[in-house]
Z-matrix of the N, CA and C atoms (Angstrom, degrees):
N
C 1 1.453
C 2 1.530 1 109.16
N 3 1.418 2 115.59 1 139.89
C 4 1.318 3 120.75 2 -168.80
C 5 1.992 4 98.87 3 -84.29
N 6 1.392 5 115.28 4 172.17
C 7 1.224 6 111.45 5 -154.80
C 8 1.568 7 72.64 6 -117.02
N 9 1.548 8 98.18 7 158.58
C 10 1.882 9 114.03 8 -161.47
C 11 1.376 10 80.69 9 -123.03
N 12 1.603 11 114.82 10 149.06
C 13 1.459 12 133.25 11 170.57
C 14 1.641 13 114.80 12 -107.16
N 15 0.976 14 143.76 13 145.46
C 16 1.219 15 140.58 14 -163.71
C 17 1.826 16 94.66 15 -117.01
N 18 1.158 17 114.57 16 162.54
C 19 1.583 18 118.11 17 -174.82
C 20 1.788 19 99.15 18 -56.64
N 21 0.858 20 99.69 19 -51.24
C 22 2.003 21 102.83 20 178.14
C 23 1.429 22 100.89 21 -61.27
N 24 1.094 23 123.14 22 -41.50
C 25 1.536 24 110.83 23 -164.66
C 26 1.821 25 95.50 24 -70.82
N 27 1.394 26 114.80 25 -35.31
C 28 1.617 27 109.30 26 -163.72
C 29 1.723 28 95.12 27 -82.79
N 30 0.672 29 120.43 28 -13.12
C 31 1.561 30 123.60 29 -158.41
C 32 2.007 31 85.78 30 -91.65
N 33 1.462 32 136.91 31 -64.63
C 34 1.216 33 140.77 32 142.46
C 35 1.536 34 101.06 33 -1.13
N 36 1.529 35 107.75 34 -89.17
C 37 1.380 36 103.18 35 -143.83
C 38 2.114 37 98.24 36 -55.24
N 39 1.124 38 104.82 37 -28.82
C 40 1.659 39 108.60 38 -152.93
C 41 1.217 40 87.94 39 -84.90
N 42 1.345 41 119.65 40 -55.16
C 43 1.628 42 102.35 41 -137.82
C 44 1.579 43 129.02 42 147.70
N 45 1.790 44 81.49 43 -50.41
C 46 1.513 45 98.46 44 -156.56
C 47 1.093 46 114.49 45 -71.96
N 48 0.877 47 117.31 46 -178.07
C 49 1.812 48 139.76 47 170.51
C 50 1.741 49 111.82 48 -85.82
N 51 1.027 50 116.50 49 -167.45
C 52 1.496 51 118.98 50 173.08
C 53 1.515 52 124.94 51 -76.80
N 54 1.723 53 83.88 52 -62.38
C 55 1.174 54 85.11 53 169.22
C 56 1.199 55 162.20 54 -114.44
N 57 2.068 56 92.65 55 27.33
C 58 1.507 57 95.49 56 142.91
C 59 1.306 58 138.67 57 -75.78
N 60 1.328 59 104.64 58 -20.39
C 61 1.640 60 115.68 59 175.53
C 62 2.058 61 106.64 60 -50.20
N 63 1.385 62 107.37 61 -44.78
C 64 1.426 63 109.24 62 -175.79
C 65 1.364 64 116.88 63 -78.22
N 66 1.706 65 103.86 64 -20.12
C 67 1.710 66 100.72 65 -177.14
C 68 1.985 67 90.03 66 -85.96
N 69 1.020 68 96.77 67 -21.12
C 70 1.850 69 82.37 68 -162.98
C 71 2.035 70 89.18 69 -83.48
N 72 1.270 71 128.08 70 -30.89
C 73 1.663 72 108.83 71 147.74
C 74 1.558 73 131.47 72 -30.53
N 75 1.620 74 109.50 73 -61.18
C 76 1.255 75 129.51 74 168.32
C 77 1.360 76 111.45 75 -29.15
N 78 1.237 77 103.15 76 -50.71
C 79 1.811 78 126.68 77 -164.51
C 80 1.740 79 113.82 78 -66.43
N 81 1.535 80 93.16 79 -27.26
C 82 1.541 81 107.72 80 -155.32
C 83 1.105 82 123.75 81 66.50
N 84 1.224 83 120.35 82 27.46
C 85 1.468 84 127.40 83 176.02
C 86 1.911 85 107.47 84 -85.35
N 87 1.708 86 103.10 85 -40.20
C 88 1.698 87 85.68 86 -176.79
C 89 1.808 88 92.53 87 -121.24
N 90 1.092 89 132.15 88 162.60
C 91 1.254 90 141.38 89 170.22
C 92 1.195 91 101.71 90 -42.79
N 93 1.689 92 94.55 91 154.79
C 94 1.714 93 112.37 92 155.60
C 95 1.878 94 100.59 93 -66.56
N 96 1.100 95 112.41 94 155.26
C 97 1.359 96 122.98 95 -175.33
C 98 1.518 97 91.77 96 -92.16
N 99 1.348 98 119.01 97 160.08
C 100 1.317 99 147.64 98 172.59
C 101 1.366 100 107.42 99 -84.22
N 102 1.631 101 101.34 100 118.14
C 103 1.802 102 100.24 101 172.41
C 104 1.233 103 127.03 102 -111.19
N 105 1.365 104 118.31 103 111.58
C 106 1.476 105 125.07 104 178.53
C 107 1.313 106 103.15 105 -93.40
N 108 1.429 107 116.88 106 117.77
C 109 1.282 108 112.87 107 -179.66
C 110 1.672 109 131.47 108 50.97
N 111 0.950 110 106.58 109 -110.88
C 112 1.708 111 96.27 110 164.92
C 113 1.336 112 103.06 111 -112.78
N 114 1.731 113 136.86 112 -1.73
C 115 1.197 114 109.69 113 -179.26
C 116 1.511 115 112.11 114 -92.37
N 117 1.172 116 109.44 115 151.68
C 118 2.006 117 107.12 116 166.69
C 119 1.770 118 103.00 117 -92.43
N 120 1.102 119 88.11 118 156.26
C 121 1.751 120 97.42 119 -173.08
C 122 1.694 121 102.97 120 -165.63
N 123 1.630 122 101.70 121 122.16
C 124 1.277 123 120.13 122 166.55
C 125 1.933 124 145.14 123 -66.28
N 126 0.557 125 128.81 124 78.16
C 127 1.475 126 131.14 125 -174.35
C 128 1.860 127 98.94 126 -21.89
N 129 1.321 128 131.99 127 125.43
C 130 1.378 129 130.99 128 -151.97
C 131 1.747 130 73.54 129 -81.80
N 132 1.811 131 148.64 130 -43.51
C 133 1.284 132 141.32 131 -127.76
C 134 1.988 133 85.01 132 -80.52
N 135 1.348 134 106.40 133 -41.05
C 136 1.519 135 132.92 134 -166.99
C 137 2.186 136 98.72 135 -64.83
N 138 1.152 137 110.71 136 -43.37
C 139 1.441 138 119.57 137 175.78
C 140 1.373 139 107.00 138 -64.07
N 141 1.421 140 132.37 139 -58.10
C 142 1.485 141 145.62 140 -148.45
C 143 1.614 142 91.51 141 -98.86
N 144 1.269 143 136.54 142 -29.32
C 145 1.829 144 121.55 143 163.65
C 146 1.587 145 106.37 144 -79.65
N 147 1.391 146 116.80 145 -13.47
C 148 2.087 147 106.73 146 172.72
C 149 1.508 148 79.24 147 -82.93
N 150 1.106 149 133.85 148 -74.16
C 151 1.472 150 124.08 149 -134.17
C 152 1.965 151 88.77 150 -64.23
N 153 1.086 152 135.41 151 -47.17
C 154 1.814 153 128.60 152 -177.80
C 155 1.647 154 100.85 153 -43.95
N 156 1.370 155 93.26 154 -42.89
C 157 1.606 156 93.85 155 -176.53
C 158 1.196 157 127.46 156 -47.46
N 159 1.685 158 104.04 157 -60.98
C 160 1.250 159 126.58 158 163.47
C 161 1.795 160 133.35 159 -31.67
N 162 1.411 161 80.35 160 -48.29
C 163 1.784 162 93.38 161 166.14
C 164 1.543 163 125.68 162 -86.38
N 165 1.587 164 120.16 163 -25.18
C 166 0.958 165 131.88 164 176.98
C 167 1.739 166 99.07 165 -63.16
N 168 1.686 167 119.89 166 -48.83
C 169 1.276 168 111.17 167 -167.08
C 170 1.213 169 97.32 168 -88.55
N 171 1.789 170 150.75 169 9.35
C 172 0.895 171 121.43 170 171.57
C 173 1.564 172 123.68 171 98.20
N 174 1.556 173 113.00 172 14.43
C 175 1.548 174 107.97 173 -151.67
C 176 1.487 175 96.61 174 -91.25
N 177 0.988 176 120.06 175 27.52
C 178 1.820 177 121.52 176 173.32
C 179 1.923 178 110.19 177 -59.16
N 180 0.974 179 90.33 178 -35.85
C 181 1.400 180 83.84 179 -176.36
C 182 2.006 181 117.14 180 -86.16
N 183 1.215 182 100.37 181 -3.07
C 184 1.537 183 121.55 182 161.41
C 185 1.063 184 117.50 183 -63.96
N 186 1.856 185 116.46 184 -49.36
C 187 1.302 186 102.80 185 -156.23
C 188 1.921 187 104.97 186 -101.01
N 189 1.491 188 112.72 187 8.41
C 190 1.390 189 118.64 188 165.36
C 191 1.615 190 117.21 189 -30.92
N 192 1.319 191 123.44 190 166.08
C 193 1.296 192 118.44 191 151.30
C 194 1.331 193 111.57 192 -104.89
N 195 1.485 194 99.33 193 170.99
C 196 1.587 195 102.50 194 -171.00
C 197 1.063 196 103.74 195 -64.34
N 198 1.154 197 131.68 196 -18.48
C 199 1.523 198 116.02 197 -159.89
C 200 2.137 199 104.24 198 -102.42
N 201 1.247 200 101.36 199 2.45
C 202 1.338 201 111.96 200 167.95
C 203 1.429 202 101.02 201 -83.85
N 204 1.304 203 110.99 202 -55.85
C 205 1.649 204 121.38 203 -166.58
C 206 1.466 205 99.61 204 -42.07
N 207 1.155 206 99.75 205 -48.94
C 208 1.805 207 97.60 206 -159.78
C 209 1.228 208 101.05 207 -76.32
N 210 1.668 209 140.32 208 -38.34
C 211 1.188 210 137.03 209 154.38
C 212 1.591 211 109.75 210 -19.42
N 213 1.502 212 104.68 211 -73.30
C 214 1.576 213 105.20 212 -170.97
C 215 1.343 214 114.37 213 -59.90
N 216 1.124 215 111.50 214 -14.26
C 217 2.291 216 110.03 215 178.72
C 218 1.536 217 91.41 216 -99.21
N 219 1.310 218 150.19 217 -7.90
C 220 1.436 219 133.25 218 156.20
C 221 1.257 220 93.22 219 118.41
N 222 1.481 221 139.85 220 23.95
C 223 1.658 222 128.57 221 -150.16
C 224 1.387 223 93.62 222 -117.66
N 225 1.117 224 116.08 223 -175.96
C 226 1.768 225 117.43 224 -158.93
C 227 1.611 226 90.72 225 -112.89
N 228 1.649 227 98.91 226 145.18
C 229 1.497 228 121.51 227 -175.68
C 230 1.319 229 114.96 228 -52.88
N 231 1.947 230 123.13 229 -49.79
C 232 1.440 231 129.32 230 163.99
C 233 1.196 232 112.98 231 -68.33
């Protein structure tokens, strides 16, 4: 049996926040999650092809904060 990820567990391995995990669903980039009852739960094979994805397209500069972003365009910290 494959091992199931819970929104905390995917959010751990990645990084992310919440709700990029649901916009990058939206996207079709990571699966609909598996619902047992009321919980959703990820297939770990289904986690580790979004996150290849992720790197394959490059989304590093996505998951910056704003206040990096503006660093990298030359803009002031306040």
């Amino acid at each position: 049996m494959e091992t199931l990820f819970s929104v905390k567990d995917v959010q751990a391995v990645g990084g992310f926040g919440r709700s990029f995990i649901y916009a990058n669903i939206k996207k079709g980039l990571l699966a609909k999650p598996i619902r047992i009852g009321r919980l959703s739960r990820w297939k770990k094979s289904d986690v580790e092809a979004w996150l290849n994805i992720l790197i394959q397209q490059g989304q590093s500069d996505t998951l910056r904060t704003p206040k990096a972003n503006q660093a990298k365009q030359g803009g002031k910290d306040d």
